[in-house]
PQR file of N, CA, C, O and H, with PARSE charges and radii, in Angstrom:
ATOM      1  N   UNK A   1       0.846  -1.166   0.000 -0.4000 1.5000
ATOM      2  CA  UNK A   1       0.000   0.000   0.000 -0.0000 2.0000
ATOM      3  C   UNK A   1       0.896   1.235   0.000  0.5500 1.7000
ATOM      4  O   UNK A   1       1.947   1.236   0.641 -0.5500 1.4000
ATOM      5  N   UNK A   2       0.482   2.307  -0.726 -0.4000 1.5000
ATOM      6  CA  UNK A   2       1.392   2.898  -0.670 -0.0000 2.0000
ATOM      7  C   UNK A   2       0.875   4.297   0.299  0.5500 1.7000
ATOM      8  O   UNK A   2      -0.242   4.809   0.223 -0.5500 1.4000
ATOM      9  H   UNK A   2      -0.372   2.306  -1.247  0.4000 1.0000
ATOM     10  N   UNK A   3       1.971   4.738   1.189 -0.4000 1.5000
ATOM     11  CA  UNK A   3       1.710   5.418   1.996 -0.0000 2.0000
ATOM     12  C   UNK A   3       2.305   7.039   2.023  0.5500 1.7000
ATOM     13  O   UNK A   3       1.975   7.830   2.906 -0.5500 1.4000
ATOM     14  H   UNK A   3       2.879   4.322   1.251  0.4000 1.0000
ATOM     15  N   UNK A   4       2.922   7.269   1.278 -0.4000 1.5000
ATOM     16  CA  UNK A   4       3.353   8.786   1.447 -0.0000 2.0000
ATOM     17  C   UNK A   4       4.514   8.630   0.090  0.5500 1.7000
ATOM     18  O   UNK A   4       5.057   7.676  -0.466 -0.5500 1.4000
ATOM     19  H   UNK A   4       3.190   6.626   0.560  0.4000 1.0000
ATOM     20  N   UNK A   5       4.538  10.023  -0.066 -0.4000 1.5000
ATOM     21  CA  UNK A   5       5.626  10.182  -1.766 -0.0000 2.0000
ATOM     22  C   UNK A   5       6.246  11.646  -1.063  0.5500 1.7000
ATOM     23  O   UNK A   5       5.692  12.732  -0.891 -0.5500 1.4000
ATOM     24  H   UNK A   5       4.096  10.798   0.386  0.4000 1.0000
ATOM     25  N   UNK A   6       7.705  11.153  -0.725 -0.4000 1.5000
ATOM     26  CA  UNK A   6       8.273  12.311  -0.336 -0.0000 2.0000
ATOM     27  C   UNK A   6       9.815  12.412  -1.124  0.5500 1.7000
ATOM     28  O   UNK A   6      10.296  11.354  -1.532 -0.5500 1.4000
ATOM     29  H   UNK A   6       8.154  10.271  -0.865  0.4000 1.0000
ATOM     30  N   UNK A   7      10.695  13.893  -1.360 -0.4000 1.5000
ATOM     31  CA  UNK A   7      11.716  13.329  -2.171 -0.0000 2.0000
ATOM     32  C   UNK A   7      12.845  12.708  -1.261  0.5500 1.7000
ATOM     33  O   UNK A   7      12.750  12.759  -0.034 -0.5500 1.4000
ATOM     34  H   UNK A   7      10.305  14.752  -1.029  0.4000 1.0000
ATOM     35  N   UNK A   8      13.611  12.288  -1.716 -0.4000 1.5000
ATOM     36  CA  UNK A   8      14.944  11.694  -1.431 -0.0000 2.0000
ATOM     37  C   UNK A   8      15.401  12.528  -0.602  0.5500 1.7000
ATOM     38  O   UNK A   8      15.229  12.239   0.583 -0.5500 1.4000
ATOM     39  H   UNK A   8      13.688  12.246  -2.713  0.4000 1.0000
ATOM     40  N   UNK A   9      15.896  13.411  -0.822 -0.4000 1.5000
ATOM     41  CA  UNK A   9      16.600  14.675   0.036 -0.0000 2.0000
ATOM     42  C   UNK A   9      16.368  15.049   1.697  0.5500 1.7000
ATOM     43  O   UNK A   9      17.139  15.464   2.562 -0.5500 1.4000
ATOM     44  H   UNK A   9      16.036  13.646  -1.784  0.4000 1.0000
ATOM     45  N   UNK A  10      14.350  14.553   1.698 -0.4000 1.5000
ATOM     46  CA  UNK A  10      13.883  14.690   3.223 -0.0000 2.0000
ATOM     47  C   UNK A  10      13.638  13.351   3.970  0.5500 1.7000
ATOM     48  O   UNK A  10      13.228  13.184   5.119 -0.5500 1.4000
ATOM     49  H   UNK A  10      13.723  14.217   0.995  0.4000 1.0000
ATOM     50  N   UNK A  11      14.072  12.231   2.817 -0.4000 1.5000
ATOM     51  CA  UNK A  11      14.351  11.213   4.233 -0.0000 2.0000
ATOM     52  C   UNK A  11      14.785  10.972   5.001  0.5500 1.7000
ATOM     53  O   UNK A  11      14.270  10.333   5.918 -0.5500 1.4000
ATOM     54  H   UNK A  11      14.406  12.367   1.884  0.4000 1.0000
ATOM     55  N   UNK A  12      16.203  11.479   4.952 -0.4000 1.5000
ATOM     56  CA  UNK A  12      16.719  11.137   5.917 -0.0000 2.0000
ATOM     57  C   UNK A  12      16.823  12.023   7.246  0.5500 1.7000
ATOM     58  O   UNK A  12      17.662  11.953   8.144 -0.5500 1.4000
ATOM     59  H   UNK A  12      16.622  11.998   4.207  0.4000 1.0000
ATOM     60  N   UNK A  13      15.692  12.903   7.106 -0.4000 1.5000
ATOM     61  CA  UNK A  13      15.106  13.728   8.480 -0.0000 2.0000
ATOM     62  C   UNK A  13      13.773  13.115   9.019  0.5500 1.7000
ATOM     63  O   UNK A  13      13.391  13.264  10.179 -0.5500 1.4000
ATOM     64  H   UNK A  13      15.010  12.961   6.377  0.4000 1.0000
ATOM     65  N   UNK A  14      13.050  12.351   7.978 -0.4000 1.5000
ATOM     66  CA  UNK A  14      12.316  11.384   8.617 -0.0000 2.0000
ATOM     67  C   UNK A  14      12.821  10.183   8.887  0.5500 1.7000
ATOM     68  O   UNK A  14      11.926   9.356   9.062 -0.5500 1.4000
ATOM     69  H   UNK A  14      13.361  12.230   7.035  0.4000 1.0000
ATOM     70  N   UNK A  15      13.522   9.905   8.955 -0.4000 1.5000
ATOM     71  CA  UNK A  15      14.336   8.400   9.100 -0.0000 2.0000
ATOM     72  C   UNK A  15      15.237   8.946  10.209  0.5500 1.7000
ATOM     73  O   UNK A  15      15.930   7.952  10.421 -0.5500 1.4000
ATOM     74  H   UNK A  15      14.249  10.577   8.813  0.4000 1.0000
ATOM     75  N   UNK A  16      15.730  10.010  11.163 -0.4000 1.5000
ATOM     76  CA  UNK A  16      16.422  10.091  11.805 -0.0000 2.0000
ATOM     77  C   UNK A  16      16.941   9.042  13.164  0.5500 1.7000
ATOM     78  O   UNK A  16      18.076   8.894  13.618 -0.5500 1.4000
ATOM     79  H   UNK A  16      15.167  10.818  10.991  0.4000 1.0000
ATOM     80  N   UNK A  17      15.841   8.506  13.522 -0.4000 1.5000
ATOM     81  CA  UNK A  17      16.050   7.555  14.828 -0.0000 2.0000
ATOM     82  C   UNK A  17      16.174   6.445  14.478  0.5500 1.7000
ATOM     83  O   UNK A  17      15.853   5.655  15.365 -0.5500 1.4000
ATOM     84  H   UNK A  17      14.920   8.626  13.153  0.4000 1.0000
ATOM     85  N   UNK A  18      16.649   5.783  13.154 -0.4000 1.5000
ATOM     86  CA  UNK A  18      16.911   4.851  12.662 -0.0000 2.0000
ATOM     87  C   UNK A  18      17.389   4.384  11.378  0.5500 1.7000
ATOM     88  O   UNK A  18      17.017   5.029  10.398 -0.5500 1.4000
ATOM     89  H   UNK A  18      16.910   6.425  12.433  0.4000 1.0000
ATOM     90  N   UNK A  19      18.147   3.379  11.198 -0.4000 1.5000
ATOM     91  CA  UNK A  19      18.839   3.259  10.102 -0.0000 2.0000
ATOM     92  C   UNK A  19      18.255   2.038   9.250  0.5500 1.7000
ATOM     93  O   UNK A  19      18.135   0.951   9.816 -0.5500 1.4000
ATOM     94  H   UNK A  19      18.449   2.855  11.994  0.4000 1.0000
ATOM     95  N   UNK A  20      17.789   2.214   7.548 -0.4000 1.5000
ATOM     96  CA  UNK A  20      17.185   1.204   6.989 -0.0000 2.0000
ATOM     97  C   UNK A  20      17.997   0.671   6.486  0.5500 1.7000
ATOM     98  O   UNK A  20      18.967   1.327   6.110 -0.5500 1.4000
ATOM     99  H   UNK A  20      17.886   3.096   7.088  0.4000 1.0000
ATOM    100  N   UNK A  21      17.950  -0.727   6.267 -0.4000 1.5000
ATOM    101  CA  UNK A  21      18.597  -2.066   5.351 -0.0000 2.0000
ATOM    102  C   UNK A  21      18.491  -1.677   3.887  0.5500 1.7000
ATOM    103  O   UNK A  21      17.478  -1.243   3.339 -0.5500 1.4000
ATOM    104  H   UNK A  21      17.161  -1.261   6.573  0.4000 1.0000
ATOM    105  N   UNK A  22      19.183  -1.803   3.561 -0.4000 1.5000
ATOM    106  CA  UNK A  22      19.084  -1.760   1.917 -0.0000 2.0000
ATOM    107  C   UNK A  22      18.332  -3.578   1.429  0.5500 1.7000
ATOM    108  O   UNK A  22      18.730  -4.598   1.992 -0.5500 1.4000
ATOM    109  H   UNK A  22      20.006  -2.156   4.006  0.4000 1.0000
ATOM    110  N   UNK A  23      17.529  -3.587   0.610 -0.4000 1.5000
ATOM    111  CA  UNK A  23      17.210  -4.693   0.004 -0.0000 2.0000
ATOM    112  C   UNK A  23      17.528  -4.942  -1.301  0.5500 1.7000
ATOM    113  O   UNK A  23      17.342  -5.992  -1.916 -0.5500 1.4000
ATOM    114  H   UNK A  23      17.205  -2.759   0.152  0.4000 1.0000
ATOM    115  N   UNK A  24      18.170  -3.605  -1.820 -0.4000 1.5000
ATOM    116  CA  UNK A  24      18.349  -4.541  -3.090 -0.0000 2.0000
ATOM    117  C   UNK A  24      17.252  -3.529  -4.210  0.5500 1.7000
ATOM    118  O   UNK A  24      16.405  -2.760  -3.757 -0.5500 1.4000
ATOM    119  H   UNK A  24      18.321  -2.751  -1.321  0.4000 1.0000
ATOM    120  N   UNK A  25      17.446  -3.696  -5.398 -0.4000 1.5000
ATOM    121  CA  UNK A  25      17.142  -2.878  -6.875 -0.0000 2.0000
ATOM    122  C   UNK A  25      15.469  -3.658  -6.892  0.5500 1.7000
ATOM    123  O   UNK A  25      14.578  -2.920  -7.312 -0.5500 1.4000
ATOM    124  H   UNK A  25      18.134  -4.321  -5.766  0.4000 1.0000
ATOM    125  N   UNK A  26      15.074  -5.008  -6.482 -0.4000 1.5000
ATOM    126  CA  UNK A  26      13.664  -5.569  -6.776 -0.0000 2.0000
ATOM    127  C   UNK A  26      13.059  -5.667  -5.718  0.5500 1.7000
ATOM    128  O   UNK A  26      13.667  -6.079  -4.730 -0.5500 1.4000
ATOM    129  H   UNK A  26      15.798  -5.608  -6.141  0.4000 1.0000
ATOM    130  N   UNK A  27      11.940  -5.378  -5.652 -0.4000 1.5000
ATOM    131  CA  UNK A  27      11.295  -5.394  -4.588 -0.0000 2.0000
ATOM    132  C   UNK A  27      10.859  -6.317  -3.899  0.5500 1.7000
ATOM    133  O   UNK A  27      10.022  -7.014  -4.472 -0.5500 1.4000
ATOM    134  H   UNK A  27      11.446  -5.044  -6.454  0.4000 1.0000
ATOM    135  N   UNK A  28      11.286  -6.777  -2.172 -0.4000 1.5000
ATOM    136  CA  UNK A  28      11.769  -7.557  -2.175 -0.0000 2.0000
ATOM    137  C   UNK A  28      10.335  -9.131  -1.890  0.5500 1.7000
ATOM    138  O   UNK A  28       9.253  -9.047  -2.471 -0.5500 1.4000
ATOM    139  H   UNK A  28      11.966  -6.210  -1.707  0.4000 1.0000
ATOM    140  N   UNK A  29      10.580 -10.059  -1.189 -0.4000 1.5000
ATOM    141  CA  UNK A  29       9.945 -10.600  -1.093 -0.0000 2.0000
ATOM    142  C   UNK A  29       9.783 -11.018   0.056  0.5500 1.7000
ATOM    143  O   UNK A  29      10.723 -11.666   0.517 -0.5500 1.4000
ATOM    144  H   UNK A  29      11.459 -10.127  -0.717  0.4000 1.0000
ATOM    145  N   UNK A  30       8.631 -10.821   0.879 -0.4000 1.5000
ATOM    146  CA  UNK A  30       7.965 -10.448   2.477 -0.0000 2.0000
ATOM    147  C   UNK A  30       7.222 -11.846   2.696  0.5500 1.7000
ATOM    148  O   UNK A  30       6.414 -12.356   1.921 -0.5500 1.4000
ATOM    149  H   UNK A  30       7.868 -10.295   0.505  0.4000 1.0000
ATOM    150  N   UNK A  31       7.720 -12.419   4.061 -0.4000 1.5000
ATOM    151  CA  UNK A  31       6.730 -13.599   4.106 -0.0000 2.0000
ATOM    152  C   UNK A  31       5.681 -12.776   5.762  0.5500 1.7000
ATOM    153  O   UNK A  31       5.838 -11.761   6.440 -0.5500 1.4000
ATOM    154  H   UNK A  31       8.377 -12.005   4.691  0.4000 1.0000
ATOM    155  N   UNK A  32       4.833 -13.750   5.765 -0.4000 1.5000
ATOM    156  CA  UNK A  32       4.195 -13.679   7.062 -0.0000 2.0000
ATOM    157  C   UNK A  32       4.494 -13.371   8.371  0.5500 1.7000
ATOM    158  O   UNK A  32       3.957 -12.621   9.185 -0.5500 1.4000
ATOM    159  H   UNK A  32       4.705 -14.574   5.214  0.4000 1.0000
ATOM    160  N   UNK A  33       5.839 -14.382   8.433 -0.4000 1.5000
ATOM    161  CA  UNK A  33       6.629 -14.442   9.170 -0.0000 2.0000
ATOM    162  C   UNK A  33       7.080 -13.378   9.929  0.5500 1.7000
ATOM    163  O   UNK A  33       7.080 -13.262  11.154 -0.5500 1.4000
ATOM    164  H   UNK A  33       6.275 -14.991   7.771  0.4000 1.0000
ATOM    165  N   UNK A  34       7.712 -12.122   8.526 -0.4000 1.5000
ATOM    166  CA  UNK A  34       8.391 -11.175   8.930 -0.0000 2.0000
ATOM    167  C   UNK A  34       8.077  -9.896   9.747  0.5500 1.7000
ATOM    168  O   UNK A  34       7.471  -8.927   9.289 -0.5500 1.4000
ATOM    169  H   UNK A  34       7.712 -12.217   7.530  0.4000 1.0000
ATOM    170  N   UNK A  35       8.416  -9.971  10.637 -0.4000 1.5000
ATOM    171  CA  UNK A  35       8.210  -8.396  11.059 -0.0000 2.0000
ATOM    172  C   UNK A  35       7.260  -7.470  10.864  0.5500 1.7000
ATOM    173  O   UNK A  35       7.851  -6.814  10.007 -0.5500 1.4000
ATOM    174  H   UNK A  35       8.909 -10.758  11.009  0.4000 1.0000
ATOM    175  N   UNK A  36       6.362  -6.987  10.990 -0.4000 1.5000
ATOM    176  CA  UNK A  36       5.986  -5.908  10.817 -0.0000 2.0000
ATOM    177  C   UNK A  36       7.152  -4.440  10.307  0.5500 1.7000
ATOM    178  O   UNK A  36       7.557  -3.735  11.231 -0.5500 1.4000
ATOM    179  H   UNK A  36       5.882  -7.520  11.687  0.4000 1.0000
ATOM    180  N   UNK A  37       7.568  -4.121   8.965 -0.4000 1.5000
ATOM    181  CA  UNK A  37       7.975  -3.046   8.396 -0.0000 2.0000
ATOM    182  C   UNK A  37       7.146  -2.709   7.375  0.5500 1.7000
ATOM    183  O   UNK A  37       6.085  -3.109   6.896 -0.5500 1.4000
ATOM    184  H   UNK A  37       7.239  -4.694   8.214  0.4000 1.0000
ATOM    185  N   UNK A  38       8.728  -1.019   7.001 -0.4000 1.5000
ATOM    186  CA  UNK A  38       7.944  -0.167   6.515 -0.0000 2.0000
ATOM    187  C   UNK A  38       8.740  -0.445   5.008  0.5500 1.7000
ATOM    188  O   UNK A  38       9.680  -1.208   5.229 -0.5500 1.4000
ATOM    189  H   UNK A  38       9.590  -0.694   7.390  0.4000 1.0000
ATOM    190  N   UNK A  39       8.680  -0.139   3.804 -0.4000 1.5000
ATOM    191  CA  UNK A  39       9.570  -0.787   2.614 -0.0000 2.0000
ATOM    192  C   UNK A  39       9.268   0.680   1.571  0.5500 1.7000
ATOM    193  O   UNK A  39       8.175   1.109   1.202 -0.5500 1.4000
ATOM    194  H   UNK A  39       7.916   0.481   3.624  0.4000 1.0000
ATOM    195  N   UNK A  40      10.466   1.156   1.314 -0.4000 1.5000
ATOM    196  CA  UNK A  40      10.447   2.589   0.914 -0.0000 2.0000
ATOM    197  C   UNK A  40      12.005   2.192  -0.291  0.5500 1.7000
ATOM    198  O   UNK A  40      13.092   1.623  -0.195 -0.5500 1.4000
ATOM    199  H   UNK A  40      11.354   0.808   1.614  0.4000 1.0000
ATOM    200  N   UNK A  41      11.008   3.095  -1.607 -0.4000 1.5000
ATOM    201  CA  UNK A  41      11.860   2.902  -2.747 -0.0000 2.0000
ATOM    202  C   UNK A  41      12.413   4.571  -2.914  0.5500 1.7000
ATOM    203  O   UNK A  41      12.051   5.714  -2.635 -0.5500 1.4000
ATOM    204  H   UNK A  41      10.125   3.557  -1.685  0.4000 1.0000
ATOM    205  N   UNK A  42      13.427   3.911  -3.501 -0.4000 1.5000
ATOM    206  CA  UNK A  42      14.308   5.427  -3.854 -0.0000 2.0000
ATOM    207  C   UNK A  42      14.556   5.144  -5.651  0.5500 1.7000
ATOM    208  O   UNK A  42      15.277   4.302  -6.187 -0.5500 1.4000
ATOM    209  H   UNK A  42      13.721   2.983  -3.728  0.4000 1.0000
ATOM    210  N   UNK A  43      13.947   5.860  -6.085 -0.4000 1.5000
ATOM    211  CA  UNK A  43      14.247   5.961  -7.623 -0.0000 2.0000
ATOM    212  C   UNK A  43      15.167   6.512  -8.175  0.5500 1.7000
ATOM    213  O   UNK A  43      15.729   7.525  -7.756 -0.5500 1.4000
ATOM    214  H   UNK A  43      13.361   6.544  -5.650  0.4000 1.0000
ATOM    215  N   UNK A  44      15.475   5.807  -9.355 -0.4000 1.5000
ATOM    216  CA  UNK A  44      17.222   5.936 -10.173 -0.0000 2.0000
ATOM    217  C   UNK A  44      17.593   7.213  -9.984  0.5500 1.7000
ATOM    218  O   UNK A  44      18.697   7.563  -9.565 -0.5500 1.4000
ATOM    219  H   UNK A  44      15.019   4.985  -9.695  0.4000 1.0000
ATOM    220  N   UNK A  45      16.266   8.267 -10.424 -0.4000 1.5000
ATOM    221  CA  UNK A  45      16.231   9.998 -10.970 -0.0000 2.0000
ATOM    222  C   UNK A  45      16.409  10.344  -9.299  0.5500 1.7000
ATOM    223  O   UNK A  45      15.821  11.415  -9.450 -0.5500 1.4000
ATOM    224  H   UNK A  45      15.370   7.983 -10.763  0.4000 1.0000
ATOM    225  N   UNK A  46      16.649  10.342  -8.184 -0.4000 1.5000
ATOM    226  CA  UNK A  46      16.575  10.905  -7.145 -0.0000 2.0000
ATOM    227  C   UNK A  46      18.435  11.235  -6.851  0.5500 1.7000
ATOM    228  O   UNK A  46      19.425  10.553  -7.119 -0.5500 1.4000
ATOM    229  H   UNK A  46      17.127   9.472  -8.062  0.4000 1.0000
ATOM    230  N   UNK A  47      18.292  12.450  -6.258 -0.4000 1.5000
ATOM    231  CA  UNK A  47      19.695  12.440  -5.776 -0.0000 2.0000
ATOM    232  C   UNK A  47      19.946  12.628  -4.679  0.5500 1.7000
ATOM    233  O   UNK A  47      18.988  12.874  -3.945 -0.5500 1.4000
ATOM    234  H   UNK A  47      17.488  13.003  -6.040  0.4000 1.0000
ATOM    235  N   UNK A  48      21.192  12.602  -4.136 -0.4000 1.5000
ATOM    236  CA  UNK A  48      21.713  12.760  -2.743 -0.0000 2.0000
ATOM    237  C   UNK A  48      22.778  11.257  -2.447  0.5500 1.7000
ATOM    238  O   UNK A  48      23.522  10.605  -3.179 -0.5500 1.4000
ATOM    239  H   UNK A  48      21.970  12.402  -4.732  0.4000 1.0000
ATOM    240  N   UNK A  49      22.409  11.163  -1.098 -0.4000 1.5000
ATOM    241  CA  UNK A  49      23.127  10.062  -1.006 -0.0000 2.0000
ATOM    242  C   UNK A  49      22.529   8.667  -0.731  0.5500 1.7000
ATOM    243  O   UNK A  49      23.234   7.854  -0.133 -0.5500 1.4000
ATOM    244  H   UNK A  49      21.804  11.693  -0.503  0.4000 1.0000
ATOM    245  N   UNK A  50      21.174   8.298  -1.155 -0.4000 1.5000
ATOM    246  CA  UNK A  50      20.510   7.087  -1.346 -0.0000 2.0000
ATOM    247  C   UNK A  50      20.454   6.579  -2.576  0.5500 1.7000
ATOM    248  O   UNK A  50      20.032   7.265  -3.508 -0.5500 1.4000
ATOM    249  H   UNK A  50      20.602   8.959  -1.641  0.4000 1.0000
ATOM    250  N   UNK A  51      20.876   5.289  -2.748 -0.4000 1.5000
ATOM    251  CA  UNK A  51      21.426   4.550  -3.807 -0.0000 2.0000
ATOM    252  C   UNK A  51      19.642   4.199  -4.016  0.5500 1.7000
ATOM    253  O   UNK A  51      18.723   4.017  -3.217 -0.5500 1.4000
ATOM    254  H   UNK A  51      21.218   4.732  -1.991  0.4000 1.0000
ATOM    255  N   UNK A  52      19.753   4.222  -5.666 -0.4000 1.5000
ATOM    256  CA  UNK A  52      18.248   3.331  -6.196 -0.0000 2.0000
ATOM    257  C   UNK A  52      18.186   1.919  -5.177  0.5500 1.7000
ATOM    258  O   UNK A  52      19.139   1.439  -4.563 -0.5500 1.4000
ATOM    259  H   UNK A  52      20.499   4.370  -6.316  0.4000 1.0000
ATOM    260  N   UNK A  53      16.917   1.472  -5.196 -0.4000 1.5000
ATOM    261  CA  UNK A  53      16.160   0.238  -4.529 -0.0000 2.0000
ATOM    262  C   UNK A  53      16.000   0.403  -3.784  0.5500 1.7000
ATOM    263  O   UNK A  53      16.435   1.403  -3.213 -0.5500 1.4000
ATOM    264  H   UNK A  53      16.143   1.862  -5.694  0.4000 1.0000
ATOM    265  N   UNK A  54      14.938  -0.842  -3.030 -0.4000 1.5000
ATOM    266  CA  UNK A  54      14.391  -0.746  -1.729 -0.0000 2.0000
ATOM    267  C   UNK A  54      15.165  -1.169  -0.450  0.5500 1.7000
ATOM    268  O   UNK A  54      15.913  -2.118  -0.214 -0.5500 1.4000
ATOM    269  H   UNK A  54      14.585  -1.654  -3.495  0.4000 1.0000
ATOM    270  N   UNK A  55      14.747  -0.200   0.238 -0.4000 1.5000
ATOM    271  CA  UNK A  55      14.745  -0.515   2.226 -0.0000 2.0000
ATOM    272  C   UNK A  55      13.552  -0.621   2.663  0.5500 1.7000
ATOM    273  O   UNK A  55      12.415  -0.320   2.300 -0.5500 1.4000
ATOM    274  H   UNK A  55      14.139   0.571   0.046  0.4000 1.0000
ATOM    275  N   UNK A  56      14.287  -1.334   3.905 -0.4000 1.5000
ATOM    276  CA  UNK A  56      13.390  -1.818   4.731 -0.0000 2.0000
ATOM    277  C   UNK A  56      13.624  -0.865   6.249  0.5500 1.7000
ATOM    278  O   UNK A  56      14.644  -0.816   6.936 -0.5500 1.4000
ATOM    279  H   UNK A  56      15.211  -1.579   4.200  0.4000 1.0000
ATOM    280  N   UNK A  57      12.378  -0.200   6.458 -0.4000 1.5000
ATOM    281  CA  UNK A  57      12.756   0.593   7.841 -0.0000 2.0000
ATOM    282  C   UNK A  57      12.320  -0.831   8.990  0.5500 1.7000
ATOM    283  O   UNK A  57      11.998  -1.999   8.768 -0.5500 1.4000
ATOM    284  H   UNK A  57      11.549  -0.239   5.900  0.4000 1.0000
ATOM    285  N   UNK A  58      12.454  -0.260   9.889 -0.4000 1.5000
ATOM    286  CA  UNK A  58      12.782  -1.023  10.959 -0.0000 2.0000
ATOM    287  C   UNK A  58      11.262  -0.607  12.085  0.5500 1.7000
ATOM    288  O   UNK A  58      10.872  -1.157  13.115 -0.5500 1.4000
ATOM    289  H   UNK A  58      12.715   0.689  10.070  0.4000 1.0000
ATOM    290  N   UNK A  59      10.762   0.488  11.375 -0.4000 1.5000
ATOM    291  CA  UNK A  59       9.149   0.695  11.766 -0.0000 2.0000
ATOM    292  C   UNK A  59       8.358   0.185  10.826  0.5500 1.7000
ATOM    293  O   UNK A  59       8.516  -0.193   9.665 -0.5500 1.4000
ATOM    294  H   UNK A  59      11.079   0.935  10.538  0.4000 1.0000
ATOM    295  N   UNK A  60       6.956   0.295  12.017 -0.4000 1.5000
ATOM    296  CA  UNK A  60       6.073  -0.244  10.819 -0.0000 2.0000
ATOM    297  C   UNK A  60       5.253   0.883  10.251  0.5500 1.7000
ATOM    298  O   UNK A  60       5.714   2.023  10.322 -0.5500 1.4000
ATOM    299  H   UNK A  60       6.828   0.602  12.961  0.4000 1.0000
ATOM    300  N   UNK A  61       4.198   0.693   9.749 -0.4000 1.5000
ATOM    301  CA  UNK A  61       3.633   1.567   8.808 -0.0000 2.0000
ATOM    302  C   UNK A  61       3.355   2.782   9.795  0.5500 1.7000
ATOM    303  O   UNK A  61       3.465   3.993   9.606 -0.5500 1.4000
ATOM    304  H   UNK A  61       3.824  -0.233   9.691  0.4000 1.0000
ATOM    305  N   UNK A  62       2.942   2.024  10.956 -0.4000 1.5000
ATOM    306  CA  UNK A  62       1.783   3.744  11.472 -0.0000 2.0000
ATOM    307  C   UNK A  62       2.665   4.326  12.346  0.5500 1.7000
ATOM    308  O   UNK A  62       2.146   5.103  13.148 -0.5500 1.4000
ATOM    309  H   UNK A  62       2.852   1.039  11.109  0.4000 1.0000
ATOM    310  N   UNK A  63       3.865   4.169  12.422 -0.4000 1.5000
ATOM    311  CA  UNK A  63       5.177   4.554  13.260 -0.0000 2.0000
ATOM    312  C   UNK A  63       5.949   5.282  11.813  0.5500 1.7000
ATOM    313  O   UNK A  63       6.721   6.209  12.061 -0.5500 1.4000
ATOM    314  H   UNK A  63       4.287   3.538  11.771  0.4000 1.0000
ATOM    315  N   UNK A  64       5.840   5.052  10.942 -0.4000 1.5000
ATOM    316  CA  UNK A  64       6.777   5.652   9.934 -0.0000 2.0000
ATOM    317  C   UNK A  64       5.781   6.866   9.383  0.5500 1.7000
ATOM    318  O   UNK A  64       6.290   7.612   8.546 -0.5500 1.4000
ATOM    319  H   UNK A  64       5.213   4.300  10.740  0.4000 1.0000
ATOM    320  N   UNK A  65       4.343   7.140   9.799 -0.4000 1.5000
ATOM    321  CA  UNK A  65       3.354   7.741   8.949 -0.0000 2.0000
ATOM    322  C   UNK A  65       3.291   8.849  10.384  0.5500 1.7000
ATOM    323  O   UNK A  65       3.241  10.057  10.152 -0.5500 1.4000
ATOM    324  H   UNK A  65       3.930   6.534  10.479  0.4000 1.0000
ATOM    325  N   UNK A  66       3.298   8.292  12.028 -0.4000 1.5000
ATOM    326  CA  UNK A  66       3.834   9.285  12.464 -0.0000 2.0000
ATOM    327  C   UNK A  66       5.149   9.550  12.663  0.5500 1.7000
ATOM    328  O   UNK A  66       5.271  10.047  13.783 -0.5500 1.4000
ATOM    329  H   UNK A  66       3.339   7.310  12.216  0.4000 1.0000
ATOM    330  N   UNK A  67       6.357   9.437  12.015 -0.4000 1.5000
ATOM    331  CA  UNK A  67       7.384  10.109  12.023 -0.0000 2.0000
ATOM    332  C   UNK A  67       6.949  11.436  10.525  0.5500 1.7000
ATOM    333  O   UNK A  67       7.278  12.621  10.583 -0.5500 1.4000
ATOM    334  H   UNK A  67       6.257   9.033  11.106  0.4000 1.0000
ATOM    335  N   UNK A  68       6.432  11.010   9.734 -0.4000 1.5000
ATOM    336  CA  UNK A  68       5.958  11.710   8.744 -0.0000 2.0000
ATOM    337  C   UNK A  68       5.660  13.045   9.054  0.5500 1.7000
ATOM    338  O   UNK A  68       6.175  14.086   8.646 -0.5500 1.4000
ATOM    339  H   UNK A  68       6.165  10.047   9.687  0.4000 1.0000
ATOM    340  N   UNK A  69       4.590  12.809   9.976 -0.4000 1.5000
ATOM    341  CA  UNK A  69       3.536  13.878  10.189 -0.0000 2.0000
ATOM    342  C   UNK A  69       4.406  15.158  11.125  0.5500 1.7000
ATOM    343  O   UNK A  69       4.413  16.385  11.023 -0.5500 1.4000
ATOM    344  H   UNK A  69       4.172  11.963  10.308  0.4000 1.0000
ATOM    345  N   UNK A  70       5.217  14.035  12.203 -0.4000 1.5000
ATOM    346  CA  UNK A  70       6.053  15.164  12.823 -0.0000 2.0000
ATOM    347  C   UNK A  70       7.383  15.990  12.040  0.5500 1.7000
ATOM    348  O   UNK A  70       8.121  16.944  12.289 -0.5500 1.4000
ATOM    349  H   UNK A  70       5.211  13.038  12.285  0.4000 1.0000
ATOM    350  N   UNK A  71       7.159  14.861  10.808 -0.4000 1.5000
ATOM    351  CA  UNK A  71       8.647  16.114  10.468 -0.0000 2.0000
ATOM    352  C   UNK A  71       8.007  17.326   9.389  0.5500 1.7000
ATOM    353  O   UNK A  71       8.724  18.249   9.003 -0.5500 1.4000
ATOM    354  H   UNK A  71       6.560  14.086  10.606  0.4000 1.0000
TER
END
């Protein structure tokens, strides 16, 4: 589901209290099992210092939607 479209440049002021995994250029593949996270793509055209493909934050959705709101 997709939950918020923000650029590259202000993630990593919403991402401050934590550091995401890189997964990799395909998106990845989530079992049941896993965790409750949040899975945020960075596209080729974006700049700064986040490499294209997905991470995995280490929150879940309604923890990453209020880090959102507060930044």
């Amino acid at each position: 589901m997709l939950r918020a479209v923000i650029p590259a440049a202000e993630l990593s002021g919403v991402l401050s209290k934590e550091k995401p995994k890189y997964l990799g250029k395909s998106f990845p593949q989530l079992s049941q099992s896993d965790p409750v996270s949040t899975v945020i793509e960075i596209v080729k055209d974006e700049r700064g210092r986040w490499k294209a493909g997905f991470y995995r934050a280490t929150n879940g959705p309604l923890e990453f939607e209020d880090h959102l709101r507060a930044f």
